[in-house]
Structures are given as C-alpha cells and as structure tokens.
C-alpha positions in Angstrom: 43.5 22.5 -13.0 40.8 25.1 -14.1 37.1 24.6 -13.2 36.2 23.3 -16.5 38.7 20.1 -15.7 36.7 19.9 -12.1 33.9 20.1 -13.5 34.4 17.5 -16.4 36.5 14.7 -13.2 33.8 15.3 -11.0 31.1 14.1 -14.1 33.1 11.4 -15.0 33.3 9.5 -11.8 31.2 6.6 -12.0 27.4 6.8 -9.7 28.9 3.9 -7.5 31.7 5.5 -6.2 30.2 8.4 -5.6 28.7 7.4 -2.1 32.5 7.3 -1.2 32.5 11.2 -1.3 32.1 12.0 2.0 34.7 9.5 3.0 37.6 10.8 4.3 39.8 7.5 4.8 43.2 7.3 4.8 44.9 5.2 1.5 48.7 6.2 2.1 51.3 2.9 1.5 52.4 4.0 5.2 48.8 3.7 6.7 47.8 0.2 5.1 51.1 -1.3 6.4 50.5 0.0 10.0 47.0 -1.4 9.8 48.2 -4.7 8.8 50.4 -5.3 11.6 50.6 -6.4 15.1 46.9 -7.6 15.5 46.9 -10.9 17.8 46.0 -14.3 15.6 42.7 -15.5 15.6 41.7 -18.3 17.5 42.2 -22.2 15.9 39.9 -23.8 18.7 36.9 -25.0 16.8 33.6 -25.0 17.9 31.2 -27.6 19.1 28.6 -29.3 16.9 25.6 -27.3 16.5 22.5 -29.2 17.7 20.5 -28.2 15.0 23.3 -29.7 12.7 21.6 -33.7 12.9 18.0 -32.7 11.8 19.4 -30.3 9.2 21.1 -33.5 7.6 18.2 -35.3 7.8 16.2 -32.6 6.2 18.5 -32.6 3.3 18.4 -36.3 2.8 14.5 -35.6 2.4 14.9 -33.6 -0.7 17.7 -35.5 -2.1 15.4 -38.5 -2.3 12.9 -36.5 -4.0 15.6 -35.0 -6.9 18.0 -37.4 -7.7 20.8 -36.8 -10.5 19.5 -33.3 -10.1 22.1 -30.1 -8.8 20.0 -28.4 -6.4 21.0 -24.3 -5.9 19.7 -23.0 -2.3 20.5 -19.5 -2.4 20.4 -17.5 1.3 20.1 -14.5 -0.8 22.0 -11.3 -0.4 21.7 -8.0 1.8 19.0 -5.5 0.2 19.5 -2.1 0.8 17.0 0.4 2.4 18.7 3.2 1.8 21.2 4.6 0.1 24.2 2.5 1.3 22.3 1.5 4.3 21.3 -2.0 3.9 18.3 -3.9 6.1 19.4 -6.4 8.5 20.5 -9.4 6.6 17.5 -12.6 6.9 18.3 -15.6 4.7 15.7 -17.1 2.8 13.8 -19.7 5.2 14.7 -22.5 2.8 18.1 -21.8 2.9 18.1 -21.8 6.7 16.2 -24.9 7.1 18.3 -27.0 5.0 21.1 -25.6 7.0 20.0 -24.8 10.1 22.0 -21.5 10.0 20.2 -18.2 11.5 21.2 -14.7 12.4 23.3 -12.5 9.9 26.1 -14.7 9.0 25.6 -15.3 5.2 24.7 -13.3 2.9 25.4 -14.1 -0.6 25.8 -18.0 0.8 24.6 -20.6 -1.9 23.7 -24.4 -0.2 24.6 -26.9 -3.6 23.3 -30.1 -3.4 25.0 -32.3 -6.0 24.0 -35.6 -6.9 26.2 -38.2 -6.0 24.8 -41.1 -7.6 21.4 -43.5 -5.7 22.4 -44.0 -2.2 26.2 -42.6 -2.5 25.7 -39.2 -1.1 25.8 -37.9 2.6 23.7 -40.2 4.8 23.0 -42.4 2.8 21.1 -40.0 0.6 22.3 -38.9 -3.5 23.8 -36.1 -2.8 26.4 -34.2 -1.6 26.0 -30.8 0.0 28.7 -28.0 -0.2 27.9 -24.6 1.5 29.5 -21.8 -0.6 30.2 -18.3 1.7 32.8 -15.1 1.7 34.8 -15.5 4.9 35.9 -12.8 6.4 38.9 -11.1 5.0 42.3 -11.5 6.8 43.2 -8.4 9.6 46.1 -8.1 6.8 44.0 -7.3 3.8 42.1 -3.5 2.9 39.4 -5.2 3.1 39.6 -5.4 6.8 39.0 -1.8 7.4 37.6 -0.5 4.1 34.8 -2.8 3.3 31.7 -1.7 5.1 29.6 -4.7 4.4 31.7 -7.5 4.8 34.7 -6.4 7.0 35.4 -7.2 10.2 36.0 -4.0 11.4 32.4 -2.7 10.5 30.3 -5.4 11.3 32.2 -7.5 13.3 33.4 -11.1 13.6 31.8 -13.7 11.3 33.0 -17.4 11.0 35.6 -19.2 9.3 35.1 -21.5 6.3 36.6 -23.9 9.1 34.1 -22.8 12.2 31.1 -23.3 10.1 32.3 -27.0 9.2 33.2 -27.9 12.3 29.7 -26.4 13.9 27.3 -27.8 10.6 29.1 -30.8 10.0 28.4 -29.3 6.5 31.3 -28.8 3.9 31.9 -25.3 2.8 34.2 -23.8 0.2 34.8 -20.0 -0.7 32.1 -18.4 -2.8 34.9 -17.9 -5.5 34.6 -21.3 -6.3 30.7 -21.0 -6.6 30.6 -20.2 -10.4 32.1 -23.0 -11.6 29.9 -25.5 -8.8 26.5 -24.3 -10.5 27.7 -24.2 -13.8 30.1 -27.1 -14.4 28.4 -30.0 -16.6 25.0 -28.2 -17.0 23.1 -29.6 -19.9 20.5 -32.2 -20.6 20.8 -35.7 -19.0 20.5 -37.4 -22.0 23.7 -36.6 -23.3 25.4 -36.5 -19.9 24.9 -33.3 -18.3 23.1 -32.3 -15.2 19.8 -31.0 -14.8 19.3 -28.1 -12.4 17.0 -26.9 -10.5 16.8 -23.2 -8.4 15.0 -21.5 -5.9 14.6 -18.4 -7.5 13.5 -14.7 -7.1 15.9 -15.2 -3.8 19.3 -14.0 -5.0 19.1 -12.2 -9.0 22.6 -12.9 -9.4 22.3 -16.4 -9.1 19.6 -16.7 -11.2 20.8 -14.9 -14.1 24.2 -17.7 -13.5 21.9 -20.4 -14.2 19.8 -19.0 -16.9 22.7 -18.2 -18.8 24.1 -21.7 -18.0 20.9 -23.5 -19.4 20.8 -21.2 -22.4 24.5 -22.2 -23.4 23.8 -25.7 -23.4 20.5 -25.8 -24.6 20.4 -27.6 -27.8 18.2 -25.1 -29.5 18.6 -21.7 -27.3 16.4 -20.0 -29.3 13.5 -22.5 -28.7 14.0 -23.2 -25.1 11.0 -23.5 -22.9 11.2 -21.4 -19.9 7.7 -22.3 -18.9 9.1 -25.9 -18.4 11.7 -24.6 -16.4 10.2 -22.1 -14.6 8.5 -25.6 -13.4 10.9 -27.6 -12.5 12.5 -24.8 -10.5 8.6 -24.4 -8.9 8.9 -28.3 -7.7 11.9 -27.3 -5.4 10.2 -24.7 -3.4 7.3 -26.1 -3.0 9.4 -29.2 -2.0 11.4 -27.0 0.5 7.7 -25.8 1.6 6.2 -29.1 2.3 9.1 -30.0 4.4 8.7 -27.5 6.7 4.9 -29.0 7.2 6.1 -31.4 10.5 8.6 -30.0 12.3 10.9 -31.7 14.2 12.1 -31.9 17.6 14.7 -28.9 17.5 12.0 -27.2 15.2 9.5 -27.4 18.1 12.0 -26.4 21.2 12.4 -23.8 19.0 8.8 -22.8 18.7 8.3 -23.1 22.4 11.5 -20.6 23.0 9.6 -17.9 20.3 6.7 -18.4 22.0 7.9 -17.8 25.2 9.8 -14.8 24.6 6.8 -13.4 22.8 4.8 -13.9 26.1 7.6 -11.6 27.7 6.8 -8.8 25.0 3.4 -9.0 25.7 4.1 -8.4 29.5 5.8 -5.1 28.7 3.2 -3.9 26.6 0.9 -4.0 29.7 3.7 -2.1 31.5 3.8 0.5 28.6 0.2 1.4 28.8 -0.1 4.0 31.3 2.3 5.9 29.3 0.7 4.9 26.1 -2.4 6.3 27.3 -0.8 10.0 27.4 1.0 9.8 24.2 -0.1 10.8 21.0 1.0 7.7 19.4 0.4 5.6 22.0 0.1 3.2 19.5 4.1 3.3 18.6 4.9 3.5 22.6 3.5 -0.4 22.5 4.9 -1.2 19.2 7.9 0.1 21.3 7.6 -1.8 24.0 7.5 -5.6 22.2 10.4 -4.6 20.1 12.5 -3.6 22.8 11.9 -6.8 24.2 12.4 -9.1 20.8 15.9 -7.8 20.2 16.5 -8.1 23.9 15.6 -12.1 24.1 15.2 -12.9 20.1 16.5 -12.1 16.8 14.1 -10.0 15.7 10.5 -9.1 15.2 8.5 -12.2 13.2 6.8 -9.8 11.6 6.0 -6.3 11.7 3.9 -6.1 15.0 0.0 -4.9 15.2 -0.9 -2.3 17.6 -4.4 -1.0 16.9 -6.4 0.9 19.2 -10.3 1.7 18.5 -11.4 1.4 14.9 -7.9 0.7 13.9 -8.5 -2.8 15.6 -10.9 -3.7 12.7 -8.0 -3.1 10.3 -6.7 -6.6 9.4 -2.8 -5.7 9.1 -2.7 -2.1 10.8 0.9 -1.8 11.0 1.4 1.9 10.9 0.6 2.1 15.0 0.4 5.9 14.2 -3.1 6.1 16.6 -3.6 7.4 20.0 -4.8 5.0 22.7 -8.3 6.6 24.8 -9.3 4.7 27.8 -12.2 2.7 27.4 -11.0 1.4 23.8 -9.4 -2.2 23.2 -6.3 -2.6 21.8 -5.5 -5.7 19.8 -1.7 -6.4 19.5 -0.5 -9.3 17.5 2.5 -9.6 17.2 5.9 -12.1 17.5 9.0 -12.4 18.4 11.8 -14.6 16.1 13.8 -16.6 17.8 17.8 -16.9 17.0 16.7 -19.6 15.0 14.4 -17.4 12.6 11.7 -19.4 13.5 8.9 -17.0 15.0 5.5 -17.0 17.1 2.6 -15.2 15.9 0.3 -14.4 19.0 -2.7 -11.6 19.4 -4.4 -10.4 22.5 -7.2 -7.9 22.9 -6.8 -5.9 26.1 -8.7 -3.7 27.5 -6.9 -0.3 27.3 -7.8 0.6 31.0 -7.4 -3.2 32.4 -11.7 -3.6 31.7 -13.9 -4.6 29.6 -17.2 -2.6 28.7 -19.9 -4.8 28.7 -20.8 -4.9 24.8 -16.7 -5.7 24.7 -16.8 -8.4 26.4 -20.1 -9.8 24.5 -17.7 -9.6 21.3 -14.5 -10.9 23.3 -16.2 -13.9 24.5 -17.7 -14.5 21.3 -14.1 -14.7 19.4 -13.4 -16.7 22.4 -15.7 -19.1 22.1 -14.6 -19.7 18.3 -10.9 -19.7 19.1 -12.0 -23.1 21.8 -14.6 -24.4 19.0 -11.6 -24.4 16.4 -9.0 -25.8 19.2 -11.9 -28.8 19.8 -11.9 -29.5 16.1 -8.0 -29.6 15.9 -7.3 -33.3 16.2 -5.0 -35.5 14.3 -6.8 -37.5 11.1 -9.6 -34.1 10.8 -8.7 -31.6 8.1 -7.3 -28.0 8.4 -10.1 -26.7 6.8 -12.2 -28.1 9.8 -10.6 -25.9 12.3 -11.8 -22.7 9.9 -15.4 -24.4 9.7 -15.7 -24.7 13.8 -14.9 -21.4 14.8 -16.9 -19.3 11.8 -19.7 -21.2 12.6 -19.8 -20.2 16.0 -19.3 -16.5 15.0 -22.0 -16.9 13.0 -24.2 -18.1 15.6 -23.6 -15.5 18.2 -24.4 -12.7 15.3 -27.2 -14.4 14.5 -28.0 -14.1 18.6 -27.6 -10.3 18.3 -29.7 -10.0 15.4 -26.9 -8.8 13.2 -26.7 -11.6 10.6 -29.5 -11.0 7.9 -30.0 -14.4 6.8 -29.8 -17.9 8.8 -27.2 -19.3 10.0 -27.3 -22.5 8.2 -27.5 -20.1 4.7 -24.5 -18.3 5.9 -22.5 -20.7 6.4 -23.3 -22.8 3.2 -21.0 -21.7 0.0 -23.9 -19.8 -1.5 -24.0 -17.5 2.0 -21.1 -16.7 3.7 -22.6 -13.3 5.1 -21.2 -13.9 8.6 -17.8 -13.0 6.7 -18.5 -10.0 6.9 -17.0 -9.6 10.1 -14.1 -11.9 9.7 -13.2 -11.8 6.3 -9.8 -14.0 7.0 -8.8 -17.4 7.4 -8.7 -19.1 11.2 -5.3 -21.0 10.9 -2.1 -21.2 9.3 1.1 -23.1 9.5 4.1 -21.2 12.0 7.5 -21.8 11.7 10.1 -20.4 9.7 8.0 -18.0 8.4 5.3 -16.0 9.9 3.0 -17.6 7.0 4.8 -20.5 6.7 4.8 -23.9 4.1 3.1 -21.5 1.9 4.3 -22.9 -1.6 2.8 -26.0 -0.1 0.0 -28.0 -2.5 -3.6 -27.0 -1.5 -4.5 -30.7 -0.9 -1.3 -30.7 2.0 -2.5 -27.6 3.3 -6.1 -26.7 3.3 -7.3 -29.9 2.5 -4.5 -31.3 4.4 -5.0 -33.5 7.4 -3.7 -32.7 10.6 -0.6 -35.1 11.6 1.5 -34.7 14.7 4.3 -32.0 14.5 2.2 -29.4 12.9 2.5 -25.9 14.3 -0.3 -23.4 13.3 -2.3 -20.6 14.8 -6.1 -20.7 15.5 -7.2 -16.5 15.5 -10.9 -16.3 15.3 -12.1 -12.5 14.8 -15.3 -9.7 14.8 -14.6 -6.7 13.1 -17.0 -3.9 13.4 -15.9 -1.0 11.8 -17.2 2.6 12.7 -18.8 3.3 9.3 -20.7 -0.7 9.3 -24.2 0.6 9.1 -25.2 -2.9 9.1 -24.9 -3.1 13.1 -25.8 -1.1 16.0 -23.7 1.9 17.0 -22.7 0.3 20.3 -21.0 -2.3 18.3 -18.6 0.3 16.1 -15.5 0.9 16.5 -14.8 -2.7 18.2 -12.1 -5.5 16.7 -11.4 -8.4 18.8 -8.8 -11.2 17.8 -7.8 -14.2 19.8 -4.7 -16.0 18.4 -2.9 -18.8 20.1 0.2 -21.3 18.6 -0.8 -24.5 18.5 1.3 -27.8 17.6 -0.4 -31.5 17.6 0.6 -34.3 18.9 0.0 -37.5 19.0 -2.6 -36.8 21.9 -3.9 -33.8 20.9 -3.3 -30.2 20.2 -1.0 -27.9 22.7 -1.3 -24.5 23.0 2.0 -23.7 23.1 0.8 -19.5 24.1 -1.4 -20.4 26.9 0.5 -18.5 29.4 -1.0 -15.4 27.7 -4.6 -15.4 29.5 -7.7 -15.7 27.0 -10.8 -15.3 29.4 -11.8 -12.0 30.3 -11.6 -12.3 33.5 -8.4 -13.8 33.4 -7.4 -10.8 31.3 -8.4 -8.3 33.5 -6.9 -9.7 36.5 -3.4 -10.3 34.5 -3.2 -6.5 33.9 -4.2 -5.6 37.4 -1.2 -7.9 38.5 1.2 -6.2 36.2 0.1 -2.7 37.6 0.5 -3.6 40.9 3.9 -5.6 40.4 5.0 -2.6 38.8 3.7 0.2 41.1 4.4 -1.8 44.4 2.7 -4.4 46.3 -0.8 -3.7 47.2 -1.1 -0.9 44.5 -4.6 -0.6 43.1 -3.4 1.6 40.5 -4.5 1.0 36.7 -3.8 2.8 33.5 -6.9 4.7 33.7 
C-alpha cells in the first residue's frame, strides 16, 4: 500500500473511533476465547432490602396520586464527559435518586417509568406501576467485559444485577433494551385511547428527543402541535418532584445528620491544614485539599464545589477558584459540604481566624453575622414564613451598620422595599432548602418556598453575611478586606428548629479556643503552638 492509500484509510476512519488509536488491545479469535474462560460464577445470594427502599415507595405513590393515567419518564441521565474520553464521575439527577432511593455511580443511562395502572390498582395502592430500566453489566464471557471502558466490568468494576437491584429496591427493573418500546408504546392523546406523557427533561437528550418524536408521530396535526403546552406539562413533573423533596422524611433526615457530621470532620482537618496553608502559595487549595480528602474518605463526594477564601477573596460570594495565599492575621471563610452515599449533602461555612484570633474590628463584624445567624434561628418556628427568617437576620445587620455609622440612611428606610441599602453588604438570601441538592426544591412554587410556611421536616440553612470589599469606599479602611459568613443546617420539628451543625463552634471565643485545641491535639499535649 503506497502512502497515498494511508493517507486516504487514515481520512476515512470515522472521528469516533479515532480515540481508539493509541489502543493497542489484542482482538485475535485465540485471545477472546482465553478471556472468556475459567472466570469463577458470580454470586446468586441476593442482597437485603435496602432501608431507604419503604420511603422511596412511598414517595412514588405521592406523585402517582398527583398524575394519574399519565406515563411518567424519570431519567438518571447519562455520564458527561470532561474530557476527551474521560468522563466526570457519574451523579444521577436528584429526582431520579429520590424516587428511587439509588445513590453513588450505579446508573447511568437508568430511566424510572411510572405507568399508570388504572385509580388505586398500582403499587401500594397508588396508579401506577414503576419499572426501573438499566444496562447490567455484561457477562465475563462477552468483549464487552474487557473492551468497553465505560460500562465493563473490568474498567470500572462490579455493578449490580437486574436481580440485585430488585431484590435491594423492591423495585422492578428490566434491561434498558426494552426501554424504547416502555416510553413509546400507546403514546397519543387520551381521548382516543392513548397515553399522555410527561418528562423530566434537559436530564438525558436522548430520552428527550425519544419522546418528542413519539408525540409528534401521534399528534393529530404534527405540524400544529403546541410545544409550549407541553413544554408545561412536562414543567408540572419537576416541579412536582421538587416540592416533594420540601419535608423530608425519616431516612432523608438520618441522612442529613450523617452529611452533616462528616462535614464537621472536614472542617477539623482544615484547622489541621493551616499551618501549612500559611506557607504555601495557594494556601487557599491546601484547605480546599484538606475537606476533600476528607469527603471522599467518609462521603460520596463534595456537595458542592467548596469555598476557601482568604482576605478580600472572603467578600466574593462563590470564590471557588481557592487560587489565593493565606497571610496571618486574615479570616478565612470556608463553606463547604460533604455528600453523603446518599447524595444528599450539608452545606456549612465558618470564618476562622487564619492564626487561631480574631483582630478586634474582626470580631466586631463576626459577632455581628452572629448575632443575625441567632436572630434568624429565633424567627424559624413552625406556622412563620421562610421569608421571616431572611427579615430577622438583615434587620439586625442593618442595625449594627447603622451602630458603626456605615448605613447612610435609617434603618427603618433600609429595610423597607423602597431602601434596602444595608444590602449592600449582603447582597444574598439568608436560607434555603438542603437535601438532595445543595440548592434544593428549587423548581418549587414561590408561594411553597419563599412565601412558604415553615412545617416540620424542613431542612434549610440560615448564613447571615458582611462583605466589605477592599475597593468599598463607602466604609472605613479598617473594615476592607473583611467577609464573615455564619451558616448552620437546620431542620424543624415539631418543637422547634435543630441545628443539626452545632458541633462546629459559632462564638468567637468558642472559635478560638476550638483551633487552639486542634493545635495542641495535633502538636502534643500541652503544646501552645498555633499557626502563626
């Protein structure tokens, strides 16, 4: 072959392939028989029924009640790449795992199909009947085995059986071959006997593009159809799926409690980290270091990408880049959280001190957030209003700027909608709902959220802030270059609200005297060494 020929193969292998260039495996009919032989069987021993398995029934039966006679598509979504053929690590969408209670990497490309059953004839009691559709690992006797780098067993591991995930969801599953034909079968408008379906989209393109091409082939005028009315219907679903989330259950809140904890953990290395933070360049990415180590040690993953920001970077709201230095004498704010097995996360920040104290104008500001952080916890009770926790603590901020002369106007004008001026410094919201997702709930209506009122089983943050950047003219120079937050998890009960991160200390003092511990546990008993 001349190099013309070469030249003109080479060109006309497809882009796809072409990543399989540097591959050098072997593909001889004596190699794939040898690799399909003499592995030991797998075991048949089922597992035990998950525990999360009950409440995820029970959080199906909620939205069967609220779609009936409608197929419901749940897609977990499928693995994204982030580069090349390198692909992130696999999340499914939080829908997806709440209405099955399935977490960690197992199932990408999964679809959850919720099809009505007719009123009351459907699992539990409910109108449907729920089928989770997955790719099982191929057989140890199949090419797949060794040759598939995303989905076989001998690249990523184990993953389980059609069987395994029955037996631990109580949950039927069939093979995703199958799926086609479950979305698409009888589609069409109920009047003339078909079934109405409804998506949670912009989660998995290929399943979307299956049901908009089954709707358009059984539309009775395709060329007319109304995709804003669709578009709706499909909307209803996830901000159903959102709204669910709002209470959590039992299982939902051990699993809070076991984020929360672990995230308490990270924040106890981070202290460790800091004398070596303090002599690194990026002493910023030596704590970010530090709480990741510890949430793939204990959790899943990070919640969220975590906030490290020393100095001014402190008045950035989402400084994730933790590309700063860390100087003695500065605060550094870290909020951050670690995600659970479960995918469900904590979201926690802290101010410290970079050298274990406070300067006094730092802790003026610190007890200042602080003070709004217990204002908001006091207005947290069940029958007030979300909104009310926001109200409490910025109206406390505003009163202590107002103390320092900073505020330009009266604090009853900035606090009335025609003011806000105090917002300055805290241009964010005090709360949000925690679960699932960092942010979480948030298709939820406004008047269940903001104007929602607060019920036991809630889980949200209160995270009161004063941001005063280095180039504010509008304050004093002492004040520049300082950001305080204070976050804490909270869920309500019946009682009361819990602050489920109050192991983290929150008074200065407290603070201060936390590090010291951690210094001296670390350096020996008795050591009076510190960071600085």
């Amino acid at each position: 072959m001349n190099d013309a020929e070469n030249t003109l193969n080479s060109a006309s292998q497809p882009l796809d392939e072409r990543v399989n260039n540097r591959s050098q495996r072997p593909s001889s009919d004596a190699f794939k028989a040898f690799m399909a032989s003499n592995w030991a069987p797998s075991s048949q021993e089922l597992p035990a029924r998950d525990a999360v398995a009950s409440y995820a029934a029970t959080r199906r039966k909620a939205i069967s009640d609220l779609f009936k006679g409608e197929r419901l598509v749940i897609p977990a979504g499928p693995l994204k790449v982030r580069s090349n053929d390198c692909d992130y690590r696999f999340r499914p969408h939080s829908g997806f795992a709440h209405l099955t209670g399935l977490g960690l990497d197992h199932e990408p490309d999964a679809v959850l199909i919720l099809e009505p059953a007719g009123e009351g004839k459907g699992d539990d009691g409910g109108h449907h009947h729920a089928t989770l559709y997955f790719r099982p690992l191929a057989g140890r006797d199949t090419e797949q085995f060794y040759a598939d780098s995303r989905s076989g067993e001998f690249w990523i591991g184990t993953r389980p059986t059609l069987a395994e995930f029955e037996a631990r969801l109580g949950l039927p599953t069939a093979h995703i071959d199958a799926l086609e034909t479950a979305i698409t079968k009888n589609v069409g408008a109920p009047e003339i006997g078909g079934i109405s379906i409804r998506l949670v989209r912009k989660v998995d393109e290929n399943i979307d593009a299956l049901v908009d091409t089954a709707r358009y082939n059984t539309a009775k005028d395709p060329d007319n159809l109304d995709l804003a009315v669709l578009d709706a219907l499909d909307e209803k679903l996830s901000e159903a799926l959102s709204e669910l989330r709002l209470l959590k259950d039992e299982w939902e809140v051990e699993q809070m409690k076991i984020a929360v904890a672990a995230t308490v953990e990270g924040f106890v290395e981070v202290v460790k980290s800091l004398p070596r933070a303090l002599t690194h360049a990026r002493g910023e990415r030596v704590v970010e270091g530090a709480f990741f180590a510890r949430a793939r040690e204990v959790g899943n993953e990070l919640g969220y990408d975590t906030i490290a920001a020393s100095g001014n970077n402190a008045t950035v709201l989402h400084w994730t880049r933790n590309t700063g230095s860390i100087s003695a004498g500065e605060l550094l704010l870290l909020d951050a959280g670690v995600e659970a097995d479960s995918l469900y996360t904590a979201d926690v920040t802290r101010t410290l001190p970079a050298n274990g104290t406070f300067t006094a104008v730092q802790r003026k500001v610190y007890e200042a957030v602080l003070d709004a952080a217990d204002a908001g916890f006091a207005a947290a009770r069940p029958g007030t209003k979300f909104r009310d926790i926001h109200t409490a603590a910025t109206t406390v901020l505003a009163e202590r700027l107002a103390e320092w002369g900073l505020l330009p106007v009266s604090v009853e004008e900035a606090v009335s909608h025609k003011g806000q001026q105090h917002r300055r410094w805290m241009p964010h919201g005090t709360s949000h709902h925690l679960g699932l997702d960092v942010h979480d709930c948030a298709q939820a209506k406004r008047e269940l959220y903001l104007d929602g009122v607060l019920a036991e089983g809630m889980v949200f943050t209160i995270e009161p802030g004063l941001y005063f950047k280095n180039e504010d003219l509008c304050i004093p120079a002492e004040y520049r270059g300082i950001g305080v937050r204070i976050e804490d998890d909270i869920l309500m009960t019946a009682d009361g609200p819990v602050n489920l991160s109050a192991a983290l200390p929150r008074k200065a003092d407290d603070v201060e005297s936390w590090m010291a511990g951690i210094y001296r546990e670390a350096n020996g008993e008795g050591s009076q060494h510190s960071p600085a």
